[in-house]
N, C-alpha and C positions, 0 to 999 in steps of 0.2 A: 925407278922412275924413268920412264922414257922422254926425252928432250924434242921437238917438233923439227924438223927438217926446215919450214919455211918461216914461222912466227920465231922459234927457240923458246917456246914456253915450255914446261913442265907438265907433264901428263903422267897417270897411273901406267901400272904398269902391265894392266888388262886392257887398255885404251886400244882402241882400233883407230880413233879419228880423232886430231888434236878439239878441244874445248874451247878453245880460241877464234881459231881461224879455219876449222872441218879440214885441213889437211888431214891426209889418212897416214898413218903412224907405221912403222914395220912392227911385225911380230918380234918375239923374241926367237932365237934357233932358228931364223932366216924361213919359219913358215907361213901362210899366208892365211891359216884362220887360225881359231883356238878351239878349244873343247868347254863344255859344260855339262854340269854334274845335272841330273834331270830330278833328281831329290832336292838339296840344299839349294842348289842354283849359282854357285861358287864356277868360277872362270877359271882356266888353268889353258898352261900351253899345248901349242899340236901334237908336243912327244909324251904328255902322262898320257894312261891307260884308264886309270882308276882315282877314283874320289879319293881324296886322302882323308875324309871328314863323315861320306859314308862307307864303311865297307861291305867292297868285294860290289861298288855299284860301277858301270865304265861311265863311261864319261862321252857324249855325245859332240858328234861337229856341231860346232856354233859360230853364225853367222851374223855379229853385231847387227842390230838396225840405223839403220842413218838416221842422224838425227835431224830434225825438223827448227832445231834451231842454230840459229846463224848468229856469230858475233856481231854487234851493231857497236859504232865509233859513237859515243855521246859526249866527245869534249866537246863539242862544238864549234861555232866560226872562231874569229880571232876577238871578235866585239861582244858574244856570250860570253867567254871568259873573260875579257875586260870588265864585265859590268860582274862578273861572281868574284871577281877582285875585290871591287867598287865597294857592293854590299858586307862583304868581310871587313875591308877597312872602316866602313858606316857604322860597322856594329862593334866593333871596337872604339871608336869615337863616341858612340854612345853611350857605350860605359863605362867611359872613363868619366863625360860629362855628368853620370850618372852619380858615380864614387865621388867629385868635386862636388857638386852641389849638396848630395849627403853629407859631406864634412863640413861642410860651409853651414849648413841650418842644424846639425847635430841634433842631438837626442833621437828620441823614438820617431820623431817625423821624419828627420834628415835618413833613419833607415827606411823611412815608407818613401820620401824622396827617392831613395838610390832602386830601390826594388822595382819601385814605379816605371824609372828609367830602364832599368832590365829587362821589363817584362816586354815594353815598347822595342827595345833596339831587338829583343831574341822573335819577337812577333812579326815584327819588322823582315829581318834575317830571312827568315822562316818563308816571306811572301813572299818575296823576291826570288830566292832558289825556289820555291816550286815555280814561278812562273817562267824562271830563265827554263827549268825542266820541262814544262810545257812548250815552251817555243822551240825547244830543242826538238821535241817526241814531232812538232807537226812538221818542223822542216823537214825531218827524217821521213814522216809518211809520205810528206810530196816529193821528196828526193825519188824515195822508191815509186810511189807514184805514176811519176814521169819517166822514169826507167823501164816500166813493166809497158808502159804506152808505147817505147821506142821499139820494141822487138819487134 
């Protein structure tokens, strides 16, 4: 496993470019590309010769492509995770409300009682985090947006 220079995430160990943060990664043996087997398609460093997987095939320079995607920050402001708190603790209060009122009317209703509540507070839960994730995704396209407009 190779470690990232600038983020410190964890990367393979054929990585050219960390997954994180597109920092580019060192080779292993201090070279600067790698080879590829032109059969299997298997990655290996700049000093093998040959496949170890086909034989007697050599093994071509290979010159990773950059990739096209870019890590994106979705925690959000301070007040989106305030409100993904919010809802976590709402859906927890709701079923507990849920479990009391089942106990309190018992039998078969008191379980249609609590299920009821369930099904409301995880529905509930549910709209909430997609829309905090919505509001996150449009800030982020206007973020970028407005970025791409300043250059």
């Amino acid at each position: 496993m190779k470690t990232c220079p600038k983020c410190g995430e964890l990367n393979g160990d054929n990585s050219a470019a960390c997954f994180k943060c597109g920092a580019k990664l060192e080779t292993s043996g201090g070279a600067a590309y790698q080879k590829k087997c032109p059969k299997c398609g298997r990655i290996y460093d700049a000093k093998e010769e040959l496949c170890a997987h086909c034989p007697d095939t050599p093994l071509a320079v290979y010159a990773p492509v950059e990739s096209v995607y870019t890590y994106v920050d979705r925690s959000g402001s301070f007040w989106i995770n305030c409100l993904r708190i919010i809802a976590g603790i709402s859906f927890v209060v709701l079923v507990i409300v849920g479990i009391v009122n089942g106990v309190m009317t018992g039998g078969l209703e008191g379980f249609f009682s609590f299920l009821g509540s369930f099904v409301i507070a995880l529905v509930s839960l549910a709209a909430v985090m997609v829309f905090l994730d919505m509001a996150t995704d449009v800030r982020t396209i206007k973020n970028a947006l407005s970025e791409d407009g300043e250059e």
